[in-house]
C-alpha positions as CSV (number, residue, x, y, z in Angstrom):
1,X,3.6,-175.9,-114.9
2,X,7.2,-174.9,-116.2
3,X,8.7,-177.8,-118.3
4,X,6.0,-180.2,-118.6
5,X,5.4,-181.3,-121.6
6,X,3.1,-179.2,-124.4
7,X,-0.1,-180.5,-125.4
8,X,0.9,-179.9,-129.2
9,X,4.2,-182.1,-128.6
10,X,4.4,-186.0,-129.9
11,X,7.8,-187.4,-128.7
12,X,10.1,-190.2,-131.1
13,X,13.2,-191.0,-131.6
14,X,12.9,-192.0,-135.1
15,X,13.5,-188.6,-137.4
16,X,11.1,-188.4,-140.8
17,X,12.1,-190.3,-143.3
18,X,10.7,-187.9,-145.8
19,X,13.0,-184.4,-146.6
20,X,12.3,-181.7,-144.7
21,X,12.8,-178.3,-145.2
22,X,13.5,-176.9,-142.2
23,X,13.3,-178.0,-138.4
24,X,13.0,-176.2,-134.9
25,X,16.6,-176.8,-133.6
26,X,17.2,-176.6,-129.8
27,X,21.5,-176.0,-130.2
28,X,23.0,-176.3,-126.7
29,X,26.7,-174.9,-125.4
30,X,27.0,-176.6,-122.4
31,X,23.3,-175.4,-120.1
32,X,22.8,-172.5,-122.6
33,X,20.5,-172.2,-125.9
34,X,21.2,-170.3,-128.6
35,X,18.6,-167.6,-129.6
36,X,18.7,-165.0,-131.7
37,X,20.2,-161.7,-130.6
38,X,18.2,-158.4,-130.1
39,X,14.1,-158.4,-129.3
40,X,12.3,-161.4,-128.5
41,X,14.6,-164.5,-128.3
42,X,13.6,-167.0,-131.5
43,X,15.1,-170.3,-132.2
44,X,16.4,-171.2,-135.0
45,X,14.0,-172.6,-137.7
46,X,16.6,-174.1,-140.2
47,X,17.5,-177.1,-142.0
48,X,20.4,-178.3,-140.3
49,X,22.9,-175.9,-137.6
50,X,25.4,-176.2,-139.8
51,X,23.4,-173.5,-142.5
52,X,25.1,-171.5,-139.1
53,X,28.9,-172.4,-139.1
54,X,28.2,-174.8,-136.3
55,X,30.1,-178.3,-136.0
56,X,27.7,-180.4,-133.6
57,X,27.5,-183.4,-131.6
58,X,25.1,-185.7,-129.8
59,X,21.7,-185.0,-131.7
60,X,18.6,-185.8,-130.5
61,X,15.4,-186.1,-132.4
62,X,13.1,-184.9,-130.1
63,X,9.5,-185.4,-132.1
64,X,7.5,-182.8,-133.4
65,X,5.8,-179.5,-131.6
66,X,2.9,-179.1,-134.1
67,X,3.5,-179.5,-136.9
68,X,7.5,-179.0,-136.7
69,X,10.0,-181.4,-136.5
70,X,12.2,-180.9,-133.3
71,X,16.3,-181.7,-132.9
72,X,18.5,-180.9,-129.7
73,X,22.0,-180.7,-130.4
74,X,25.1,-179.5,-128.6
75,X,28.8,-177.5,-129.6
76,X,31.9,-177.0,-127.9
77,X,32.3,-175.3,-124.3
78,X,33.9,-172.4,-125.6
79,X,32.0,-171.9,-129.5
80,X,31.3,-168.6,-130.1
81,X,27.4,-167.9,-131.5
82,X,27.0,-167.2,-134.7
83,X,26.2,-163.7,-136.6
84,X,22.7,-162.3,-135.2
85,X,22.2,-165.2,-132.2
86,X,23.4,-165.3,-128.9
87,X,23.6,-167.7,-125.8
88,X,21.4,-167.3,-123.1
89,X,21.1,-169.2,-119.8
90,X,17.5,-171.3,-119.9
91,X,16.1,-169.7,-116.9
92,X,16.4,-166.3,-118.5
93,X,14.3,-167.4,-120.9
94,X,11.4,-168.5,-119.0
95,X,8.1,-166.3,-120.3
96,X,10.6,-164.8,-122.8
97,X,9.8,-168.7,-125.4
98,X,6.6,-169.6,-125.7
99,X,5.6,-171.8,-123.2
100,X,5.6,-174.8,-125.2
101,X,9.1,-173.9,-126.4
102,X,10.6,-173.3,-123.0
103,X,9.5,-176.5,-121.9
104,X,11.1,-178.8,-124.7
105,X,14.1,-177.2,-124.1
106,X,13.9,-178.4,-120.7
107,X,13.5,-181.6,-122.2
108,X,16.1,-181.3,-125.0
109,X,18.8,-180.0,-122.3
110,X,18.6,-183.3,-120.3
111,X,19.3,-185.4,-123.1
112,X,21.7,-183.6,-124.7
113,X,23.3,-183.9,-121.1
114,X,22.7,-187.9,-120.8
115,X,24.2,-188.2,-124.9
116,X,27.1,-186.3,-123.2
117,X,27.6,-187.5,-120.7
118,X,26.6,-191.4,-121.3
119,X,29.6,-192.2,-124.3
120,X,31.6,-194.9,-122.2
121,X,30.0,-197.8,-120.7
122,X,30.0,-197.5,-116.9
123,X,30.6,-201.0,-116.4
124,X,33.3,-201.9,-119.0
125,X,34.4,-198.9,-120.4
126,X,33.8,-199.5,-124.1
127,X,31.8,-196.6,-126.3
128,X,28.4,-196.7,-126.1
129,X,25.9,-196.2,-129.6
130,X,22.5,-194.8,-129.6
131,X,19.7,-197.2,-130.0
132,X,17.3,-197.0,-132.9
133,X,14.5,-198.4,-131.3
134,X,14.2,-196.5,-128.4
135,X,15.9,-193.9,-125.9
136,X,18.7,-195.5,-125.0
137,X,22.1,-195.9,-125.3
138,X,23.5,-199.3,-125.2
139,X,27.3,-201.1,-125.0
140,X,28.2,-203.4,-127.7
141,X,30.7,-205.0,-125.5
142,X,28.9,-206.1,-123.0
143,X,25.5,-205.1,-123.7
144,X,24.6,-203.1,-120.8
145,X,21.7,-200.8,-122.1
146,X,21.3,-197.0,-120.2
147,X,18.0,-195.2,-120.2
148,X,18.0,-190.9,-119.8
149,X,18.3,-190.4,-115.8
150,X,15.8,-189.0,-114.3
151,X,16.2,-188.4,-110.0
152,X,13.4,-188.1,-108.3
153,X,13.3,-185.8,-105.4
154,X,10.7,-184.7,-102.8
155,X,9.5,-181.4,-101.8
156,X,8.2,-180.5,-98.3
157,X,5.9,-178.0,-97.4
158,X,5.3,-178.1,-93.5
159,X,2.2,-176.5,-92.1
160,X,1.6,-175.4,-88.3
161,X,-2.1,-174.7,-87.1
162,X,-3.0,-172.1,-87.7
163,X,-1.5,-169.8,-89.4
164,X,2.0,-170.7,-89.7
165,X,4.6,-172.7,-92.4
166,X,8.3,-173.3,-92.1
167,X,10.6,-172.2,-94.9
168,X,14.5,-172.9,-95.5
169,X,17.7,-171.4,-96.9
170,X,20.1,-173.0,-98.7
171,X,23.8,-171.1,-98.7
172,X,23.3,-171.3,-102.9
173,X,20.1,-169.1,-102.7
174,X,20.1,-165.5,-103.1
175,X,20.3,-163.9,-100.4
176,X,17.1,-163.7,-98.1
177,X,15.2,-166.2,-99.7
178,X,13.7,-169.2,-98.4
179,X,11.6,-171.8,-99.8
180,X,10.1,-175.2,-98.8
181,X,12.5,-178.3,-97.7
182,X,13.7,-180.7,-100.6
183,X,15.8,-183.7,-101.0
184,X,16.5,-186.9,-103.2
185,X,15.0,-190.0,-103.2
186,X,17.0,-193.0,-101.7
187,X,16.6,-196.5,-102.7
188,X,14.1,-198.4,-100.8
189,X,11.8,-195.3,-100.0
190,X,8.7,-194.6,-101.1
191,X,8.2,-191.0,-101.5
192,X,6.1,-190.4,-98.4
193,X,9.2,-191.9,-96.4
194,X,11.2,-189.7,-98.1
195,X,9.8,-187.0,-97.1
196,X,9.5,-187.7,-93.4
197,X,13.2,-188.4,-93.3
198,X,14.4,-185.4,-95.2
199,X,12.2,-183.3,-92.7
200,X,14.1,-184.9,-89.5
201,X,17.6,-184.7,-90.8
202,X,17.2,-181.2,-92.4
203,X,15.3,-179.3,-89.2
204,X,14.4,-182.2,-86.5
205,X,10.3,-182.4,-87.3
206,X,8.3,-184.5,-87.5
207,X,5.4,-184.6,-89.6
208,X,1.8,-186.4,-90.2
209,X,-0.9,-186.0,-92.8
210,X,1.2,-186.4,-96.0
211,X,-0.6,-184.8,-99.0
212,X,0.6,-185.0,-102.5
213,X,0.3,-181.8,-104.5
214,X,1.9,-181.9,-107.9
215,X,5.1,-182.3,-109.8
216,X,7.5,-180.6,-112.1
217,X,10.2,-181.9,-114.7
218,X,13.3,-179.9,-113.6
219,X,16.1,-180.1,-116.2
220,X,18.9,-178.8,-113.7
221,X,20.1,-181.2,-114.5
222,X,17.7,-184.2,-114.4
223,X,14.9,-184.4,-111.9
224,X,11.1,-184.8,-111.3
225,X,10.6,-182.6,-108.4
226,X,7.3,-184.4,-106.4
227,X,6.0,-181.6,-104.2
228,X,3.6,-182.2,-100.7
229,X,2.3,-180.7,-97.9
230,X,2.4,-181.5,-94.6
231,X,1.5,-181.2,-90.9
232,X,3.7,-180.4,-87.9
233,X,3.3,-183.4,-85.5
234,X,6.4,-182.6,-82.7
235,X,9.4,-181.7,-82.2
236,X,11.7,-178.4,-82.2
237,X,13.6,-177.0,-85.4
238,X,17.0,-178.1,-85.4
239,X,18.9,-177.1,-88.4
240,X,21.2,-180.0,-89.7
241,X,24.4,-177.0,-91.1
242,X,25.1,-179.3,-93.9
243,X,21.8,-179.3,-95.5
244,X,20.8,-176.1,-94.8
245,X,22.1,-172.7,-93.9
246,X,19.0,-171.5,-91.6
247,X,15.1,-172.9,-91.0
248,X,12.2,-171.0,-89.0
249,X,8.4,-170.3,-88.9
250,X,6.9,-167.9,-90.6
251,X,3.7,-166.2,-90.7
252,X,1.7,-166.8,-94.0
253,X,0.9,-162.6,-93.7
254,X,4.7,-162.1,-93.1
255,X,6.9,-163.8,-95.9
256,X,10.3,-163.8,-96.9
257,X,11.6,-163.4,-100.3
258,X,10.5,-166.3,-102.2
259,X,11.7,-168.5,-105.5
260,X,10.5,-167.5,-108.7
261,X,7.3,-168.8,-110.1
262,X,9.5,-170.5,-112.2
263,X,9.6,-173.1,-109.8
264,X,7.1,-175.7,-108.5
265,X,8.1,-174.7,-104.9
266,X,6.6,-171.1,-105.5
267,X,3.2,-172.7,-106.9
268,X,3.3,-174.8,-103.8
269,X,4.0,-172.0,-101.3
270,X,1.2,-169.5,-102.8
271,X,-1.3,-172.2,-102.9
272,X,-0.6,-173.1,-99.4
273,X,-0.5,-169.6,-98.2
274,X,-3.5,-169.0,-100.0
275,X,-5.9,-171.7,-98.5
276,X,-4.7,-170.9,-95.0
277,X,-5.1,-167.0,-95.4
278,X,-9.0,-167.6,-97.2
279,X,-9.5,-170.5,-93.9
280,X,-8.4,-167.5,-91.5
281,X,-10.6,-164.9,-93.4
C-alpha cells in the first residue's frame, strides 16, 4: 500500500552521534520535494542541504532506510531549486521513487507540516521546542506537550446484491470520477459508527454487515484513511449538496472513471468489483 512504512525503515528521533558522510535528505517547499532535474527523479544523498545553497528550517530526523540515515527538512514558499534539481508535487512521484522512498516522504511531509505548523503553544501562546526524547513538541511555559496529528477518517464502500455498488463525486475531483464515500472521525465514535453516519448524511442509506478491509497513511495532510465494505440495508439515495456533488448505483461491469491506484479507495473498489464479478461468473 502507498505510504506505509518500508520494511527496510527503523524510525528515531535521536540523529547518530557518530559523523556521517552523507544522508538521504527529504527537503520540502511547502507539499513539494526536491528531486533532481531531467530522467529519473533522485533525492539528494548529501551531507547537509546546505552543500545546495539552501537555508532550512524544522528538521526532522526521520531514522534510517537501510542502511542510510534519513532527515526531512523544509525552505521558504517561494526558494528557487537549486542548479540540476527541481520541485515536484508528491503525487507525481508516485512509481517514479522507489517505493520505499515514496513512502517516507509521505511520512517526512507530515512532520515537516506539524514542525510548521506546531511553533506557538495553542493554549498559551509561548514557542514551543522539540523534545529530545520523543516526537513531540512541548511548551516551556506551561508545559503542554503536542504529539504529530494524525485524523483518522473512514472509507465506505456500499454493496447492493447482486451486482451493484454506489460511488460518489466530490466537486474537487476531476471530472467524471467517482469513488467510495469518506469522512472524518468524530469524538465519541468508534469507527463502525462512523461509517453508518457518514453514509446517512452523505446519500440517506443505511447499511449493515460492516467489514474492515485495510488502511492507508495519507499525508494530505495528515490522515490514516480506514477503508470498509458494506451492505445496503434500506433506504433511497439522497445526496446531502454539501458533502457531495452527485451519488448513484453502478454496475460493477459498467464503471466510471476511478481514483488512481495511488489511493487506498482504488485497491478497495477493484477488490470489491473483483469478488462480485468472479461470485457472478
Amino acid at each position: 500500500m502507498p505510504f506505509t512504512a518500508p520494511a527496510e525503515y527503523f524510525g528515531a528521533v535521536q540523529p547518530p552521534t557518530a559523523p556521517i558522510s552523507s544522508a538521504l535528505w527529504f527537503v520540502f517547499r511547502e507539499s513539494d520535494l526536491l528531486v533532481a532535474a531531467g530522467g529519473a527523479p533522485q533525492l539528494p544523498v548529501i551531507l547537509h542541504p546546505e552543500a545546495l545553497g539552501f537555508e532550512v528550517a524544522h528538521v526532522q530526523y526521520l531514522g534510517r532506510l537501510g542502511p542510510e540515515h534519513c532527515y526531512a527538512c523544509d525552505v521558504g514558499a517561494s526558494v528557487p531549486a537549486a542548479t540540476g534539481w527541481e520541485w515536484r508535487g508528491l503525487r507525481s512521484l508516485f512509481t517514479r521513487l522507489p517505493d520505499a522512498q515514496f513512502a517516507l516522504a509521505g511520512r517526512a511531509l507530515q512532520l515537516v507540516d506539524w514542525d510548521r505548523t506546531h511553533g506557538y503553544c495553542g493554549r498559551c501562546g509561548a514557542p514551543t521546542t522539540l523534545r529530545a526524547s520523543e516526537r513531540a513538541r512541548e511548551c516551556p511555559a506551561c508545559g503542554l506537550v503536542v504529539y504529530p496529528r494524525i485524523a483518522p477518517a473512514i472509507m465506505a464502500l456500499v454493496q447492493r446484491a447482486p451486482d451493484q455498488i454506489l460511488l460518489a463525486r466530490s466537486p474537487r475531483f476531476p471530472p467524471g470520477m467517482h469513488s467510495a464515500l469518506a469522512g472524518f472521525v468524530e469524538p465519541g465514535e468508534t469507527l463502525e459508527q462512523c461509517l453508518q453516519r457518514e453514509v446517512f448524511e452523505e446519500v440517506g442509506l443505511e447499511v449493515e454487515n460492516v467489514r474492515y478491509f485495510a488502511s492507508q497513511p495519507w499525508p494530505f495532510p495528515h490522515s490514516l484513511m480506514i477503508a470498509f465494505t458494506a451492505d445496503w440495508k434500506s433506504g433511497e439515495i439522497r445526496v446531502d449538496p454539501l458533502e457531495i456533488e452527485s451519488a448513484q448505483w453502478f454496475n460493477v461491469r459498467s464503471l466510471p472513471p476511478l481514483p488512481q491506484p495511488i489511493s487506498i479507495s482504488r485497491r478497495l473498489i477493484d477488490a470489491v468489483v473483483g469478488a462480485m464479478i468472479a461470485k457472478l461468473g
